[in-house]
C-alpha positions in Angstrom: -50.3 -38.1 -47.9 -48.0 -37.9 -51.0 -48.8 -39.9 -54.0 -45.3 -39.7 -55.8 -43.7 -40.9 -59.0 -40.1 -39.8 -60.0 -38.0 -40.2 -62.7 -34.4 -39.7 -62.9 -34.1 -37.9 -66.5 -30.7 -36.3 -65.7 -27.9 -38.6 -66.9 -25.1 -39.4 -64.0 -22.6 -36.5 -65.1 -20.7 -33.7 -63.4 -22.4 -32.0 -67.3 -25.5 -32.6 -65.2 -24.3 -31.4 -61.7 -24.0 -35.0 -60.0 -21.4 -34.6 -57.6 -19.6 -37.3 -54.9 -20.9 -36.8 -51.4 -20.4 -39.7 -49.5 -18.8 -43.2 -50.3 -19.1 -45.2 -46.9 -22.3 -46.3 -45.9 -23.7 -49.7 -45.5 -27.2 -51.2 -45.0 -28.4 -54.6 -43.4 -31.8 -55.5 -43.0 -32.3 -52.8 -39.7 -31.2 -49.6 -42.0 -27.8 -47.9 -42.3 -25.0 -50.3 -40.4 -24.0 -48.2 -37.0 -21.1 -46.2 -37.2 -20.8 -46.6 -41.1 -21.7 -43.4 -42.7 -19.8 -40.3 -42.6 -20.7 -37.6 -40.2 -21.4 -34.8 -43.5 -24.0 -38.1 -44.9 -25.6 -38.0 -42.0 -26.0 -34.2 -41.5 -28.1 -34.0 -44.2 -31.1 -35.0 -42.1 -31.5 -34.3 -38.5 -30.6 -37.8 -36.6 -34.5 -39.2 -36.6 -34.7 -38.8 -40.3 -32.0 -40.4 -41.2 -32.3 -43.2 -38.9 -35.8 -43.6 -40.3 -34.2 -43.2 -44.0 -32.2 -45.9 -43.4 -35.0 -48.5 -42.1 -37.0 -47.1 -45.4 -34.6 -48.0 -47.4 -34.2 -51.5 -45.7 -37.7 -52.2 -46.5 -37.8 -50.8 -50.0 -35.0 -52.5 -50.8 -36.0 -55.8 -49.1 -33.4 -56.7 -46.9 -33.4 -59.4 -45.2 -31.3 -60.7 -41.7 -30.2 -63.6 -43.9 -28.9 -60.6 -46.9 -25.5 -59.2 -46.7 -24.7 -55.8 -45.9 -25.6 -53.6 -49.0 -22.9 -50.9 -50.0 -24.6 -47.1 -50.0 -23.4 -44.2 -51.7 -24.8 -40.9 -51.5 -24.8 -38.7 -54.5 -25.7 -35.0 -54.2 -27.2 -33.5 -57.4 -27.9 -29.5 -58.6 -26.2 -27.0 -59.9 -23.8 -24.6 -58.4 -25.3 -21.5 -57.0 -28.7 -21.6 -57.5 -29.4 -23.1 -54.0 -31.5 -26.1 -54.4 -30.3 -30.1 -54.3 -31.6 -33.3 -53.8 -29.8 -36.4 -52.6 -29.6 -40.1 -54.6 -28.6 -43.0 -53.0 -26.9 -45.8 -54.8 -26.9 -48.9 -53.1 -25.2 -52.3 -54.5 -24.1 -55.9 -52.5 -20.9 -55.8 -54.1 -19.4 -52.3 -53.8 -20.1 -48.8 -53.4 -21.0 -47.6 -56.9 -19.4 -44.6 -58.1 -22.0 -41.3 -58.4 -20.5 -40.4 -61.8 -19.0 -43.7 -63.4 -15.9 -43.7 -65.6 -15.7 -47.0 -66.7 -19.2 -47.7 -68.5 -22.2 -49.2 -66.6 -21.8 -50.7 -63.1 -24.2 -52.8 -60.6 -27.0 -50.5 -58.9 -29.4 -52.7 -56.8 -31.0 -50.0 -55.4 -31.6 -46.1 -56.2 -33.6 -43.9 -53.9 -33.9 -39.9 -53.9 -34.0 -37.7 -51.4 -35.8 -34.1 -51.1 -37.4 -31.4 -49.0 -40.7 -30.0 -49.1 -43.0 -27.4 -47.2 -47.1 -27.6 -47.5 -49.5 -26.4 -45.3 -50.0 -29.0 -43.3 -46.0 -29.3 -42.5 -44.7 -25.5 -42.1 -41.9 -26.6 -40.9 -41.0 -29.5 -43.9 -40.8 -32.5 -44.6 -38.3 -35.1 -46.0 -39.7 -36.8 -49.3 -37.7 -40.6 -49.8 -39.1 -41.5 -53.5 
């Protein structure tokens, strides 16, 4: 098991490689909405994992059957070259919020971060949803 705490010190900024990667997802109490999220969000994981991300998220996020659907954005963050990323999801009930916002603050109901990781126990990695 993983014992995990992260925080996000990088400021949402293209100065800080945050970078637009996907802009159509939603969520409802069962995990991402079917047929909602673009095929490159959801090659990011093999199909499992992201089905699996999705119900996560539900749950974190407390959805409920009575909530409405939640608007997901996935944010892709690193710097060019250097060959490493991790993913951030932004989720709001109003509207998908913008990975690098122009306009000043905006409504995020729900942030979670997405990363890869290989230990002994899993050769083969692991997904780690903080």
């Amino acid at each position: 098991m993983f014992d995990r705490r992260v925080v996000l010190t990088s400021p949402q900024s293209t100065d800080n490689y945050w970078n637009d990667y996907g802009q159509s997802c939603r969520l409802d109490a069962n995990g991402f909405v079917n047929g909602s999220c673009a095929e490159s969000e959801m090659a990011t994981t093999t199909p499992a994992a992201w089905t699996a991300l999705g119900r996560h998220l539900a749950l974190h996020w407390q959805l409920t059957p009575a909530s409405d659907e939640w608007f997901v954005t996935t944010c892709s963050v690193g710097p060019p070259g250097i060959q490493w990323v991790f993913l951030v999801f932004l989720a709001s009930s109003t509207a998908h919020p913008l990975c690098v916002p122009t306009t000043g603050a905006q409504t995020i109901d729900g942030i979670g971060k997405l990363e890869t990781t290989n230990r002994e126990a899993y050769p083969l990695g692991i997904y780690e949803l903080s």
